[in-house]
C-alpha positions in Angstrom: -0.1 23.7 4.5 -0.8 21.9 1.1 -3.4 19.2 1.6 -0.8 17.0 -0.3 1.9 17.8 1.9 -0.4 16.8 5.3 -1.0 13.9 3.6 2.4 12.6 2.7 3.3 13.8 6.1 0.5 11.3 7.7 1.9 8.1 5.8 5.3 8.1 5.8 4.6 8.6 9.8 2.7 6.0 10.1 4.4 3.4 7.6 6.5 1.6 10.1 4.3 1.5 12.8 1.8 -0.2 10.0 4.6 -2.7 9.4 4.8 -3.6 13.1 1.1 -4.8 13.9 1.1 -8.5 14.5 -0.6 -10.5 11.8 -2.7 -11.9 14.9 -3.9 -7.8 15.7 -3.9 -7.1 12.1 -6.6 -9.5 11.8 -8.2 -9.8 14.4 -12.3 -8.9 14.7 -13.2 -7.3 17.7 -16.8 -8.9 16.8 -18.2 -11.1 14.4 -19.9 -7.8 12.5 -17.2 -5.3 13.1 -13.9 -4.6 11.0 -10.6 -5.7 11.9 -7.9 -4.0 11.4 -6.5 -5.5 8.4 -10.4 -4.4 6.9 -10.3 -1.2 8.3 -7.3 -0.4 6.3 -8.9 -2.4 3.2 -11.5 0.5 3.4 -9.3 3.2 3.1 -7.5 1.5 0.2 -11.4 1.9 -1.1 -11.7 5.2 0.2 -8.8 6.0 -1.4 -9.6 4.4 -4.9 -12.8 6.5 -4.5 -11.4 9.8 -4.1 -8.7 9.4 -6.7 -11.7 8.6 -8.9 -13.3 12.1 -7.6 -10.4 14.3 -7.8 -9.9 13.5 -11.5 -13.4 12.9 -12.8 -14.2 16.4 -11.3 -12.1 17.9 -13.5 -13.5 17.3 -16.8 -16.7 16.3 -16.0 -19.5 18.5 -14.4 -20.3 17.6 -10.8 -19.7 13.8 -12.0 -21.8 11.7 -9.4 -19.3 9.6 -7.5 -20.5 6.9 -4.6 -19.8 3.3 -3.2 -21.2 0.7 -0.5 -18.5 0.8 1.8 -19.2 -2.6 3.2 -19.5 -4.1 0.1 -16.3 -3.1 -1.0 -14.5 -4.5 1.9 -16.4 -8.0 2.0 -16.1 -8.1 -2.2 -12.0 -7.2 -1.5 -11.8 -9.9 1.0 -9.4 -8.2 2.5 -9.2 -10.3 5.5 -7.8 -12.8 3.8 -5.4 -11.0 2.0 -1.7 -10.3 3.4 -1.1 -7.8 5.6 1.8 -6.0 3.6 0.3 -6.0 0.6 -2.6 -4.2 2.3 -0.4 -1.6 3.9 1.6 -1.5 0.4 -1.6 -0.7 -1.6 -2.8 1.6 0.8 0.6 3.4 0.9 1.1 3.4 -2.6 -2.5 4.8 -3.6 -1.5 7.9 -1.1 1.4 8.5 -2.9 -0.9 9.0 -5.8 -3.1 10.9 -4.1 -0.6 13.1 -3.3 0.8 13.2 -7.1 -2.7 13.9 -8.1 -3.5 17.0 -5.5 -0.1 18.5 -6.6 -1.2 18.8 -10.0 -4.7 20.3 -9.4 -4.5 23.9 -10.0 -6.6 26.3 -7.4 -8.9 26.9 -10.1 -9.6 23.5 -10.8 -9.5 22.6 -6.6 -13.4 24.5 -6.9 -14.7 21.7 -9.3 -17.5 20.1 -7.5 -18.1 16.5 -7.3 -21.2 15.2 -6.0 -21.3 12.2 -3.1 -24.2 13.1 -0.5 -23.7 16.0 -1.5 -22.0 18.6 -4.1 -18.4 19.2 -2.3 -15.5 21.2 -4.3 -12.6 18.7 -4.6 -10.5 20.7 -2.1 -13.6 20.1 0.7 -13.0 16.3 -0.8 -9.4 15.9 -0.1 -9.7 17.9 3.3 -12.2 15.3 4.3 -10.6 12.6 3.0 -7.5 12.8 5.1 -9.8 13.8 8.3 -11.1 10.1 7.2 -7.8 8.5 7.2 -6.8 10.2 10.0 -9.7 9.0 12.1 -9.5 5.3 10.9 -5.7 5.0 11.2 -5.6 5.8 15.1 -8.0 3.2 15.6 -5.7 1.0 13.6 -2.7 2.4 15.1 -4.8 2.9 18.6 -3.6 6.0 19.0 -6.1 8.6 20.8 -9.3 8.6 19.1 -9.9 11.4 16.1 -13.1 12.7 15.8 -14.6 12.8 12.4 -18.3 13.6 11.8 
């Protein structure tokens, strides 16, 4: 299966159930240092943003160097305060993209390397990327626990 089609597959699945978290959960932090939910899903809109930036910049650009402070994102975003559905729109909505974006990358251009931590082809990125979302949205969701390296 296309890593596109997963993708779309793993959000419009998860959408309504999004939609159905109490603002109270949503926001929520389990500890004064940890994530809630509502910044949880702020940092995938950031992963997301990222990796959007990676899959295009890769492909005109050698090995472009690509990186961001995850926490500083999310505290900068203040997504806590922000409203839960605009949070679960945005992420949506940049997934959607994603999607558009990995559609139109030709197997050739998949093999363009981006470097993060490393130097990872754009098709190890996206792979990753929704191992990622995967991981974070069943802790959203709390759904059984993904493992992701």
């Amino acid at each position: 299966m296309h890593t596109a089609d997963e993708l779309e597959i793993i959000i419009n699945k998860h959408l309504s159930s999004l939609n159905k978290i109490s603002e109270d959960d949503f926001s929520n932090k389990p500890l004064p240092a940890k994530w809630s939910k509502k910044e949880i899903m702020g940092h995938l809109i950031d992963s997301a943003q990222n990796n959007i930036r990676r899959f295009i910049v890769s492909q005109y650009e050698a090995n472009p160097l690509i990186l961001y402070n995850q926490d500083k994102w999310v505290s900068i975003s203040n997504y806590q305060q922000t409203e839960s559905k605009d949070i679960i729109q945005l992420w949506y909505l940049l997934n959607k993209q994603i999607c558009v974006i990995l559609r139109n990358t030709s197997d050739e251009m998949l093999q363009r390397t981006s470097k993060t931590s490393a130097v990872y082809s754009i098709d190890w990125l996206a792979k990753d990327y929704v191992k990622h979302l995967l991981h974070h949205l069943h802790v959203v969701l709390d759904l059984d626990p993904v493992a992701y390296p």
